[in-house]
Backbone bond lengths (Angstrom), bond angles and torsions (degrees), N, CA, C in turn:
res aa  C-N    CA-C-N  psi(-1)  N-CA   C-N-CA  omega(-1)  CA-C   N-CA-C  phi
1 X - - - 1.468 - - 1.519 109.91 -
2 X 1.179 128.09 137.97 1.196 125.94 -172.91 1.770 93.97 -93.79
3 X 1.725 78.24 154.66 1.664 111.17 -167.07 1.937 97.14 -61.69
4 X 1.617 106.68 150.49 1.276 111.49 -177.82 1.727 116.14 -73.88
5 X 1.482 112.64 155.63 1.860 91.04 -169.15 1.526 94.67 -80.51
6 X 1.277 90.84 -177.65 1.669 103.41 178.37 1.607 112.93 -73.55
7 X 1.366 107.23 138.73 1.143 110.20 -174.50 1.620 112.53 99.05
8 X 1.364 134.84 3.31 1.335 136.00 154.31 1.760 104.17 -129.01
9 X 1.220 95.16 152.76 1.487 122.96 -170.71 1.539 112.53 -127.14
10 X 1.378 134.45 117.67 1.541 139.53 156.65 1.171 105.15 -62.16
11 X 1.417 146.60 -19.89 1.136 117.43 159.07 1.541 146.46 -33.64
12 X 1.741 108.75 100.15 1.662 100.68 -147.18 0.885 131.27 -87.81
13 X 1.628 128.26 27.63 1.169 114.85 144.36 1.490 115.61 -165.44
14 X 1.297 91.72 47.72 2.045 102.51 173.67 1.429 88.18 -127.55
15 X 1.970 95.28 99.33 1.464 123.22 158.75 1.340 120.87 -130.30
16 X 1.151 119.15 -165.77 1.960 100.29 169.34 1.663 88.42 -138.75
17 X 1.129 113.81 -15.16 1.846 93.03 168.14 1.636 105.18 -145.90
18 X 1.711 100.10 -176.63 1.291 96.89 -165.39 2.135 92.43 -125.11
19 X 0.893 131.51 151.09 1.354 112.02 175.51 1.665 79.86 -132.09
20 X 1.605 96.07 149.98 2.044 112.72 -179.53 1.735 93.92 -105.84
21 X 1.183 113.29 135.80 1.544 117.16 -179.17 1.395 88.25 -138.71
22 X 1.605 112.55 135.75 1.362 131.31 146.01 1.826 112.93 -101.66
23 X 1.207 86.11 170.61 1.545 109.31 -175.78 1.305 110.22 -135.07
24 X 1.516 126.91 126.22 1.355 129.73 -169.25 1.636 101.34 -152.29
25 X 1.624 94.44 154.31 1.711 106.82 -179.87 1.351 82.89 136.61
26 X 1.322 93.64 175.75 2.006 133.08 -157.06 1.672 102.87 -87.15
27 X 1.373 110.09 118.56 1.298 124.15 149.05 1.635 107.37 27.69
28 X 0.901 100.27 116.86 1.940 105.53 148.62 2.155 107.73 56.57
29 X 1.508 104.36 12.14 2.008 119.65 142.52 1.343 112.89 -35.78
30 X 1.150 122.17 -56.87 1.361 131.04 -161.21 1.725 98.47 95.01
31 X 0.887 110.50 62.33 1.439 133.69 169.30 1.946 94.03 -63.00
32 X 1.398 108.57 -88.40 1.311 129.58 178.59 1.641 115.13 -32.14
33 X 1.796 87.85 -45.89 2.370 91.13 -172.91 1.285 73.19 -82.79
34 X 1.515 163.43 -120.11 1.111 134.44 -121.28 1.777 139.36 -33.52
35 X 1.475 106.88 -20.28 1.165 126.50 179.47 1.549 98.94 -69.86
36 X 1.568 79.10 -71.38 2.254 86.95 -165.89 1.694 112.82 -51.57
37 X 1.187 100.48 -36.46 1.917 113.85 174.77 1.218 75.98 -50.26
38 X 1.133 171.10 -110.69 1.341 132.28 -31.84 1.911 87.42 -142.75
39 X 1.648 94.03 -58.53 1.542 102.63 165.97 1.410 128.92 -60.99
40 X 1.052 123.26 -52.76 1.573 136.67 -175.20 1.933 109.40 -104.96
41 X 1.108 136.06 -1.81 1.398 151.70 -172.03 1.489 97.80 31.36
42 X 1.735 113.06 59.74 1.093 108.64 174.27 1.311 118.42 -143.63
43 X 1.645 151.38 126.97 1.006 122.55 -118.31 1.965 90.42 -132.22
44 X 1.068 91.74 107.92 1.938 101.01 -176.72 1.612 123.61 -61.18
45 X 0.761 116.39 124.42 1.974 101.38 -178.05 1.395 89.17 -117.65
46 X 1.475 105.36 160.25 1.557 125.51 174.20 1.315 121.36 59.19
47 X 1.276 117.69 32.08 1.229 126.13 172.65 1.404 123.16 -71.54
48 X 1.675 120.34 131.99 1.249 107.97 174.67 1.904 122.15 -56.74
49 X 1.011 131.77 177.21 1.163 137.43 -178.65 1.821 115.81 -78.23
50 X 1.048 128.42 126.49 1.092 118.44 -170.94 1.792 112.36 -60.34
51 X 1.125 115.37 152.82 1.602 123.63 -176.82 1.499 100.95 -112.10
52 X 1.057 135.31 90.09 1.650 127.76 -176.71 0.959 102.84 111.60
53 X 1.305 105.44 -134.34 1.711 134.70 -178.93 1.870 118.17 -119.65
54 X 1.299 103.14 139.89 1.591 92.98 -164.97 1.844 89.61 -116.19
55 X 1.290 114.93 -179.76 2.037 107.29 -164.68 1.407 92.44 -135.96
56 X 1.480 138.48 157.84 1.170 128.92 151.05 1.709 98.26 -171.26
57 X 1.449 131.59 130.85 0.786 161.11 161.59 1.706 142.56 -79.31
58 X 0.918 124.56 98.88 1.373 124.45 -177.26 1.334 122.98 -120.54
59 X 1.535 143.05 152.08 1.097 128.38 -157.94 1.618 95.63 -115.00
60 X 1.246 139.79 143.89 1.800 132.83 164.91 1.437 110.82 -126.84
61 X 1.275 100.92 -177.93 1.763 91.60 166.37 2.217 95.46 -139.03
62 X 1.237 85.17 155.42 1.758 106.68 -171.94 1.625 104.10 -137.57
63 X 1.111 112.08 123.39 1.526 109.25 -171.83 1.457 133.10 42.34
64 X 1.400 113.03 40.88 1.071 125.71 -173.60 1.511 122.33 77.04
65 X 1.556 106.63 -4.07 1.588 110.63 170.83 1.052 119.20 -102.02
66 X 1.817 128.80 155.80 1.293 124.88 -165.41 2.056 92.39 -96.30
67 X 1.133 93.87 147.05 1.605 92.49 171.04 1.752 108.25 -149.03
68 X 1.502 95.95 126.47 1.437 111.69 175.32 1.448 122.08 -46.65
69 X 1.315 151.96 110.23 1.533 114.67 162.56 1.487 115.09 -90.11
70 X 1.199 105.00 148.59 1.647 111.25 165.09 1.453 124.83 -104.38
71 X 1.246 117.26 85.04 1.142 106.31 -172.89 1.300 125.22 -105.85
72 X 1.680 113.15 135.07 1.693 134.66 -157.14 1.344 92.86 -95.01
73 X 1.599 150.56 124.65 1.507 151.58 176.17 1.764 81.75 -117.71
74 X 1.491 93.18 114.25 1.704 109.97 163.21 1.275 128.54 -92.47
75 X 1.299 131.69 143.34 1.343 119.82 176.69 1.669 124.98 -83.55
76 X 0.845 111.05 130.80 1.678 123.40 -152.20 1.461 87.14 -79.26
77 X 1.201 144.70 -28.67 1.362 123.41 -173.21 1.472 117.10 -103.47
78 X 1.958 101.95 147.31 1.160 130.32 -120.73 1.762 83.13 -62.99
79 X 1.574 115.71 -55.90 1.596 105.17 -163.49 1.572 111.76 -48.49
80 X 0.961 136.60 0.99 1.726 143.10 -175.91 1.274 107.24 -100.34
81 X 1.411 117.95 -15.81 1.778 117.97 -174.44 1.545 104.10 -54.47
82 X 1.035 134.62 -88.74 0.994 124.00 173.21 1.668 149.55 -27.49
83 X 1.381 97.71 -18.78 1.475 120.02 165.50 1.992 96.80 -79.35
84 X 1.419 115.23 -66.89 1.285 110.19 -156.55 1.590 105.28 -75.41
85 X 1.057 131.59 -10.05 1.364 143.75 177.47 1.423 106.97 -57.83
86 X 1.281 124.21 -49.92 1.694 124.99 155.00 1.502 113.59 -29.92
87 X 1.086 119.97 -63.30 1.476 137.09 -157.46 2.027 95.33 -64.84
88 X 1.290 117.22 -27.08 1.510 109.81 -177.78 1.847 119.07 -65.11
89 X 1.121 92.44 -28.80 1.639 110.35 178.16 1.321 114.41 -27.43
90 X 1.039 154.55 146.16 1.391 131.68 172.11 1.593 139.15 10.03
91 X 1.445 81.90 53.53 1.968 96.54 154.48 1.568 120.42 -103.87
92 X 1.048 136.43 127.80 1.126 141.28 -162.28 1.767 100.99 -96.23
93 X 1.301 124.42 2.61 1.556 113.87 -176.83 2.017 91.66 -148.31
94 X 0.980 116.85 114.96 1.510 118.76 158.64 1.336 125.92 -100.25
95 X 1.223 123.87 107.83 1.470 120.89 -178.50 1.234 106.78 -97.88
96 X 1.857 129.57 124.42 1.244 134.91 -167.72 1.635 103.03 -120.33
97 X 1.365 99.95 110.75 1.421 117.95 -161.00 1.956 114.53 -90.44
98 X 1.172 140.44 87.50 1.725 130.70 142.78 1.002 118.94 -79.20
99 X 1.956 106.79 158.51 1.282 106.31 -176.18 1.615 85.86 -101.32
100 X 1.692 125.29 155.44 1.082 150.23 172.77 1.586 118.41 -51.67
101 X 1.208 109.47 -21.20 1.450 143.40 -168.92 1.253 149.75 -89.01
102 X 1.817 99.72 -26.17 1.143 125.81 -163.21 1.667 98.01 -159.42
103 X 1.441 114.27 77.96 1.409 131.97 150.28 1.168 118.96 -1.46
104 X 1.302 125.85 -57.48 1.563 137.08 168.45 1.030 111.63 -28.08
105 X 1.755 116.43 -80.02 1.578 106.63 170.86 1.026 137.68 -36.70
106 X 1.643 104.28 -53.19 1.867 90.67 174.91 1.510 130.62 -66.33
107 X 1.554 90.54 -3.32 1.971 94.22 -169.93 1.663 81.96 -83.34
108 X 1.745 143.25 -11.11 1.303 121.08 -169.85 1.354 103.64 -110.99
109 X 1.546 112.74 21.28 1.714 110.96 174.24 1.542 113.23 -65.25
110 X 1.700 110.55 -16.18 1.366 115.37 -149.26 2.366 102.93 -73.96
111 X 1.748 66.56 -39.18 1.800 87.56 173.78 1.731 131.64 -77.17
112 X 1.465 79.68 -41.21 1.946 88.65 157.49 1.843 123.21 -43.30
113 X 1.612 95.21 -66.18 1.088 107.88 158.96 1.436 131.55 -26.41
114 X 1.654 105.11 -78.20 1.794 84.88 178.92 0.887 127.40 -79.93
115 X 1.505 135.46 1.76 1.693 142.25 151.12 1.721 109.80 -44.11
116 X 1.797 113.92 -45.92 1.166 118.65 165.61 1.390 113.94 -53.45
117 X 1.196 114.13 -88.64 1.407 124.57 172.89 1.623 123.64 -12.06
118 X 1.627 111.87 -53.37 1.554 120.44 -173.93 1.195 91.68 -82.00
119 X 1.086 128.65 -40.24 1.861 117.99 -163.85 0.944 121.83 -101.78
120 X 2.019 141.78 -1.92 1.148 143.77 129.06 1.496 123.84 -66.76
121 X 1.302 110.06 163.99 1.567 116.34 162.74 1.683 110.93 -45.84
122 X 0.926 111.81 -168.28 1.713 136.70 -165.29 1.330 93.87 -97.53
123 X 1.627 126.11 -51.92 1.645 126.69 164.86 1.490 137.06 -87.81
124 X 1.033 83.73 17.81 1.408 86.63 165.92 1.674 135.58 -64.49
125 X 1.236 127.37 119.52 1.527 126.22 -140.31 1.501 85.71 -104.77
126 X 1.824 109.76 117.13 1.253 128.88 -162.84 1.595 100.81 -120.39
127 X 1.633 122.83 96.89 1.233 138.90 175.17 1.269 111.27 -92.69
128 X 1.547 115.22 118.88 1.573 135.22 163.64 1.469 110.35 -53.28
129 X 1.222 130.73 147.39 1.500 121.86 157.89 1.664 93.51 -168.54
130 X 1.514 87.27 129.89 1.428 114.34 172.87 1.642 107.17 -106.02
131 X 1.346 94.84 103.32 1.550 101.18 -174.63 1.804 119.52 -109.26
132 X 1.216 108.80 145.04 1.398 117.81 -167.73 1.350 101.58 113.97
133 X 1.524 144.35 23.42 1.220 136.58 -179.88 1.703 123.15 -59.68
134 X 1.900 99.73 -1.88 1.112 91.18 -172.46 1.557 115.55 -92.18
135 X 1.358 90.81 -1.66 1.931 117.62 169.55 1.122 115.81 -79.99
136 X 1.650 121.73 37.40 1.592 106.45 -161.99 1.274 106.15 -101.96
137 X 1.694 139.85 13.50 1.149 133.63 144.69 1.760 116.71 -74.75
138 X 0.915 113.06 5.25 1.734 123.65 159.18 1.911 114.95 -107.12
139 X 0.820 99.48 -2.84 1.560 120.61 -167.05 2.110 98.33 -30.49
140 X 1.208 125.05 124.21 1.610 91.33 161.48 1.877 84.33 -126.75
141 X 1.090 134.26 9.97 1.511 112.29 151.64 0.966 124.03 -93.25
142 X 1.415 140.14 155.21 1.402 128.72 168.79 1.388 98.76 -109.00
143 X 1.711 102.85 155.06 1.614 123.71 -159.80 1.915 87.97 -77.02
144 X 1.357 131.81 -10.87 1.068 120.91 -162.01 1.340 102.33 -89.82
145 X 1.761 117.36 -52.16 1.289 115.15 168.92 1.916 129.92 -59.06
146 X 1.071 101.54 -20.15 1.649 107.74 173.57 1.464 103.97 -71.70
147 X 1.285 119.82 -46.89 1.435 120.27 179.84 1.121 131.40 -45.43
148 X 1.997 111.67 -41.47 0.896 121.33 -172.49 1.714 115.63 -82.59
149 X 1.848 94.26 -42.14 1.488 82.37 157.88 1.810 125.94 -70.50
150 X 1.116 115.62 -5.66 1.582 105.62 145.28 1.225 125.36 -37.41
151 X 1.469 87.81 -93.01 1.838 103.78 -178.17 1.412 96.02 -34.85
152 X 1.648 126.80 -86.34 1.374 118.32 -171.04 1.457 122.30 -9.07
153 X 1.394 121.60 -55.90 1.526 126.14 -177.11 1.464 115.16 -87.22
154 X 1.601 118.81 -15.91 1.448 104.79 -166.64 0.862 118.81 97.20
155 X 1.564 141.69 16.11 1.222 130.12 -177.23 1.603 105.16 -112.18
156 X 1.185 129.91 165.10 1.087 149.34 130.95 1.281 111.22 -35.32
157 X 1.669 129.30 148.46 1.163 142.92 -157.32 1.742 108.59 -153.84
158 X 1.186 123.61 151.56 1.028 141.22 137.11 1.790 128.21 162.16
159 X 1.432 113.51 164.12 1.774 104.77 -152.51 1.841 83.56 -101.00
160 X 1.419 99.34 165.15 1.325 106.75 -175.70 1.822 109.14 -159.26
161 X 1.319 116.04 -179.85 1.332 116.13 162.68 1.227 108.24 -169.41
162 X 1.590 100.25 131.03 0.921 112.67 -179.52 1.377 131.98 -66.93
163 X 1.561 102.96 -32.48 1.378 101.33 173.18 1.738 114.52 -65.52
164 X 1.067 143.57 -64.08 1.474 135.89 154.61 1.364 127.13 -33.55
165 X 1.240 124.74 -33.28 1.442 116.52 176.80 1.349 90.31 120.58
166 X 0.991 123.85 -63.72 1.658 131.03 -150.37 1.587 110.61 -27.87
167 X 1.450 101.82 135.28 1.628 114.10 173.77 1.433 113.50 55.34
168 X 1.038 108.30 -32.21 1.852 105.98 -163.76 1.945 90.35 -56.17
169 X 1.024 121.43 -48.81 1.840 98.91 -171.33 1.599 97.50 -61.18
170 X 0.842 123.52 -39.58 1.911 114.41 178.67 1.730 104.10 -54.60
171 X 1.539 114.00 -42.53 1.738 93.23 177.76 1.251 126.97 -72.84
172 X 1.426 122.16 -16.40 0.875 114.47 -175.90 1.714 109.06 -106.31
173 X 1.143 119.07 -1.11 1.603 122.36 176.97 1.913 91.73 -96.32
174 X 0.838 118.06 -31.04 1.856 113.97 169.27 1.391 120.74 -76.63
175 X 0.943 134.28 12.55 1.274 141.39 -138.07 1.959 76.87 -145.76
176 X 1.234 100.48 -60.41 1.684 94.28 -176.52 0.996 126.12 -74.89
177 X 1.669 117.50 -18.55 1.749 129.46 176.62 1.573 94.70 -60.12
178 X 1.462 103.72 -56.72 1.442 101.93 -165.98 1.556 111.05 -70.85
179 X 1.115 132.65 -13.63 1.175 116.00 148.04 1.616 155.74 -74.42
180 X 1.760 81.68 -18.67 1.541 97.37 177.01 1.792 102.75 -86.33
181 X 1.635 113.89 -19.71 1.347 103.59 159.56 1.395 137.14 -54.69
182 X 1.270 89.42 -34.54 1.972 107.82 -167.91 1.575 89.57 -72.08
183 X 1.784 129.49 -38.85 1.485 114.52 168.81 1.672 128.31 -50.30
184 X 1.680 78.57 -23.32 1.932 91.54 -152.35 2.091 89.84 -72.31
185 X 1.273 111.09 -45.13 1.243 99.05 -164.50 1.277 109.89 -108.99
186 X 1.736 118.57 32.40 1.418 118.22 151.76 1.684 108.92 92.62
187 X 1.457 111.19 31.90 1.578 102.88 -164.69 1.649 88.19 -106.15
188 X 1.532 109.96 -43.90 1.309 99.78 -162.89 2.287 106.35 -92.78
189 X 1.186 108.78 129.18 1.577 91.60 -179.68 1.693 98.54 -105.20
190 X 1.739 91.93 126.47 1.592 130.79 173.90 2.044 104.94 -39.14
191 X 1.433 105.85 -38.47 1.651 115.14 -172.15 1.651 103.65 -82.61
192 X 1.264 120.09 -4.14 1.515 110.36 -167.63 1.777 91.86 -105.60
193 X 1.320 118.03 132.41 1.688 116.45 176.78 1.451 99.97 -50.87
194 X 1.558 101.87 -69.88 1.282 113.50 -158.40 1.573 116.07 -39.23
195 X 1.665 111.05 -20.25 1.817 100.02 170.70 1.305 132.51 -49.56
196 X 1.692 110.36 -27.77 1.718 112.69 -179.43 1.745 98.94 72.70
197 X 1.079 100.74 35.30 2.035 116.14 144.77 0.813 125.21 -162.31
198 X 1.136 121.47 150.41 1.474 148.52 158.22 1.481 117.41 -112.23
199 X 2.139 83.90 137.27 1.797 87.92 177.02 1.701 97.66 -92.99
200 X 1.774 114.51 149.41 1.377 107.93 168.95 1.728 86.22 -134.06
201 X 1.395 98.25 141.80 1.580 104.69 176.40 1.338 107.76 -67.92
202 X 1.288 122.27 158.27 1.904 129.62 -162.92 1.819 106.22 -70.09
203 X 1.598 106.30 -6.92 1.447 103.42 -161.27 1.473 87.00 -84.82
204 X 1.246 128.95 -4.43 1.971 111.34 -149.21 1.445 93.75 -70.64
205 X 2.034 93.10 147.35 1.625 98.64 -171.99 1.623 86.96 -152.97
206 X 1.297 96.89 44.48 1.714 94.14 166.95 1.668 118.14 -146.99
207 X 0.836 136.09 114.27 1.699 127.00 164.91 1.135 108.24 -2.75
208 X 1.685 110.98 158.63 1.520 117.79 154.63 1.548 117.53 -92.61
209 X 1.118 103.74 133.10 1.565 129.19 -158.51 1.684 100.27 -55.29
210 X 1.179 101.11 151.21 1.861 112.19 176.17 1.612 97.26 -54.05
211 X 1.807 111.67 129.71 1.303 110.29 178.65 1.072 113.84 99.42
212 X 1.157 128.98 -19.65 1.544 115.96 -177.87 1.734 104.36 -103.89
213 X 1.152 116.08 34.69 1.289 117.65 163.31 1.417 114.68 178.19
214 X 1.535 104.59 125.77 1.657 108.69 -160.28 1.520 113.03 -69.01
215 X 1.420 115.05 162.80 1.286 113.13 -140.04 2.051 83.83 -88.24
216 X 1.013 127.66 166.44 0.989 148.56 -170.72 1.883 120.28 -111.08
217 X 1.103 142.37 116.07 1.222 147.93 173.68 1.175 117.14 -84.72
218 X 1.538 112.43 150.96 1.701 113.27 168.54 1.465 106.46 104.31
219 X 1.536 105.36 174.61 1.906 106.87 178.58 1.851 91.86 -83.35
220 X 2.015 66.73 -107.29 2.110 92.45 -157.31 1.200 109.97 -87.83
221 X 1.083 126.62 -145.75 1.709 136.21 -179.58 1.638 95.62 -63.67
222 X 1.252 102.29 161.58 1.468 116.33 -171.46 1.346 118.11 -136.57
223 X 1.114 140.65 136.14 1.732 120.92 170.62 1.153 116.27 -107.17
């Protein structure tokens, strides 16, 4: 496994906050290889499809603070909506996942979206990612039109793949700047659940207690 970059620490559990991230979009994105890329920098092929919700955790640091992620991997297909639709509740980072490749998905960003929107807070920091960029001689989106429906909505943007690595640690370490900003200038409040953080003082040297995080379905990485 290659060594962690600078600026994150496995040390497991001296952080000072926790940020909740889901992952959403259509079947077979690489929902799952974006996760494990991200946790383990290792890139899974042939994975069955996730059944539920899949969990994975990594620790970084952002302005000199260490911050937990929690990350929720949803299952993109439709009979599960209602199961993973729980899981949006207080996440403070949504990553809304198409593959570059397959038109379909991006024609179902429109619906992803307001599932995000209605079922997170008001700040919730909602990152685009067009993943599989390393397929871009199959390409049927162009990086120009995703953008714009970016900008259009407000989100954050950028293409990635999981199988190579590429960018995916930038979406998900941008995704947390901008959240630890929204702390910095008082948008998001630390006492309300529904923000999708928690402050933990730098000393914590214990697990999180049975219950404080819903139980999770399914095996390994998923695509």
């Amino acid at each position: 496994m290659a060594a962690p970059p600078a600026g994150s620490t496995n040390a497991p559990y001296n952080y000072n906050y926790i940020f909740k991230y889901i992952i959403i979009g259509d079947m077979g994105v690489g929902k799952s290889c974006l996760l494990h890329q991200f946790t383990e920098k290792k890139f899974m092929s042939d994975c069955p499809h996730t059944i539920g919700v899949e969990f994975g955790t990594r620790i970084i640091e952002v302005s000199g603070q260490k911050i937990k992620l929690q990350i929720w991997d949803t299952a993109g297909q439709e009979r599960f909506r209602a199961v993973t639709r729980s899981y949006y509740r207080g996440a403070a980072g949504a990553l809304m996942v198409y593959d570059i490749t397959r038109r379909s998905t991006y024609n179902h960003l429109s619906s992803w979206l307001t599932d995000a929107k209605n079922l997170t807070n008001p700040n919730t920091v909602i990152f685009l990612i067009g993943n599989k960029a390393d397929l871009d001689s199959q390409r049927d989106v162009t990086y120009e039109e995703a953008k714009q429906f970016a900008d259009d909505n407000g989100l954050m943007f950028l293409e990635t793949s999981a199988k190579t690595g590429d960018k995916v640690e930038d979406a998900f370490l941008e995704t947390a700047r901008r959240i630890y900003q929204l702390i910095q200038d008082g948008s998001l409040d630390l006492n309300a659940a529904e923000s999708g953080v928690q402050h933990k003082p730098s000393h914590v040297t214990r697990p999180l207690g049975t219950g404080e995080q819903p139980e999770a379905t399914g095996k390994s990485c998923q695509c």
